[in-house]
C-alpha positions in Angstrom: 0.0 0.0 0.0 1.2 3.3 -1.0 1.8 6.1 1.7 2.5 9.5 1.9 2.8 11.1 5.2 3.6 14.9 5.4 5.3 16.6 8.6 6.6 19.8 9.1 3.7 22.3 8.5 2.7 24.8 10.8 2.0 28.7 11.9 5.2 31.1 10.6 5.2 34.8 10.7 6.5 36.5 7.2 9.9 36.2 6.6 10.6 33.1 8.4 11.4 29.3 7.5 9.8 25.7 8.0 10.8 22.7 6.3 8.1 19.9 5.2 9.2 16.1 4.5 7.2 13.5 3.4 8.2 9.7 3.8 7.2 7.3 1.4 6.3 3.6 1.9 4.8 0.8 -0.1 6.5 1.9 -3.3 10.3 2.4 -5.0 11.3 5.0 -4.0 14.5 5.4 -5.6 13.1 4.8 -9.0 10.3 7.6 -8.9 10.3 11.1 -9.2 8.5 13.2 -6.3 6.9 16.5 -6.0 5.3 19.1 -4.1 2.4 20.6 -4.6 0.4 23.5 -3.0 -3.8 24.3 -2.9 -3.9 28.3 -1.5 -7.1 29.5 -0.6 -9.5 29.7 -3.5 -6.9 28.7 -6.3 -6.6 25.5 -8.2 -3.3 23.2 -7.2 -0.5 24.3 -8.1 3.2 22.9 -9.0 5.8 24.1 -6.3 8.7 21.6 -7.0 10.1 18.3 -8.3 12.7 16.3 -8.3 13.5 13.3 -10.0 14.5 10.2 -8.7 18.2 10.9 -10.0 18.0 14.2 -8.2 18.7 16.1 -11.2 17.1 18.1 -13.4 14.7 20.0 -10.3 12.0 21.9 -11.7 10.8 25.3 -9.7 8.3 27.1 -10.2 8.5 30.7 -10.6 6.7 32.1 -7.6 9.3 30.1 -5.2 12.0 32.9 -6.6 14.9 30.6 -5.0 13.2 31.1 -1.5 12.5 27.2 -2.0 14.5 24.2 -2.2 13.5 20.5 -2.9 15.9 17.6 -2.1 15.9 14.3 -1.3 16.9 10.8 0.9 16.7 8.3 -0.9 18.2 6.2 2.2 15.1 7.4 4.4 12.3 7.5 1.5 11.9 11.3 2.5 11.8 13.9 0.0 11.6 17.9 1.7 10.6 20.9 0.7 13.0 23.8 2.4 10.8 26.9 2.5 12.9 30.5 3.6 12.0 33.6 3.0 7.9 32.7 3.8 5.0 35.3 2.8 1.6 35.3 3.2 0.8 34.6 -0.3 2.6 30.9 0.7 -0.6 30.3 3.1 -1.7 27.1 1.6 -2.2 23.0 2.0 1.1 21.4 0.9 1.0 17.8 -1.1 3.4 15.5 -1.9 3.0 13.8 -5.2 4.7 10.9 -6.7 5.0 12.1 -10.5 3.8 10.1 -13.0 1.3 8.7 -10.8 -2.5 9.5 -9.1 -0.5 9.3 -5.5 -1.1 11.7 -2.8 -0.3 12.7 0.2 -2.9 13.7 2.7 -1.3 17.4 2.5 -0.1 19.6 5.3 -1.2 23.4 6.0 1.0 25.9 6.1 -0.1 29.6 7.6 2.0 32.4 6.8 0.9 35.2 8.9 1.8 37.8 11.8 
């Protein structure tokens, strides 16, 4: 059974830093590519990173401006999204995502606010 489970999420005020990581089980994880995705208030899902399962090639999208970095262990099945730099506009529900797959995490809430 496939599983996706999400830590790291939380309150920050603007300007600060929280790291996510989501361990994967019931699946190879060092042949698949992961990635995070993010649902804000009243938006669709967006893209936020991924990395492929050789750790190269790491797509960004352009809202994370470098604040955001996406790396992996493939040693502890965790990928993790590093997130510095945090604004409000960042206040959404977090997923990881196996790519190339209709996998899922439960997703995680972040709350950027003073």
């Amino acid at each position: 059974q496939v599983q996706l489970a999400e830590s790291g999420g939380g309150l920050v005020q603007p300007g600060g830093s929280l790291r996510l990581s989501c361990v994967g089980s019931g699946f190879s994880f060092d042949d698949n590519g992961m990635s995070w995705y993010r649902r804000s208030p009243g938006k669709a899902r967006e893209l936020v990173a991924s990395i492929p399962w050789s750790g190269r090639n790491i797509n960004y999208a352009d809202f994370t401006r470098g604040r955001f970095t996406i790396s992996r262990d493939n040693t502890k099945s965790t990928v993790y999204l590093q997130m510095d730099d945090l604004k409000p506009e960042d206040t959404a529900v977090y997923y990881c995502h196996i790519m190339d797959t209709t996998y899922w995490g439960q997703g995680i809430r972040v709350t950027v606010s003073s």
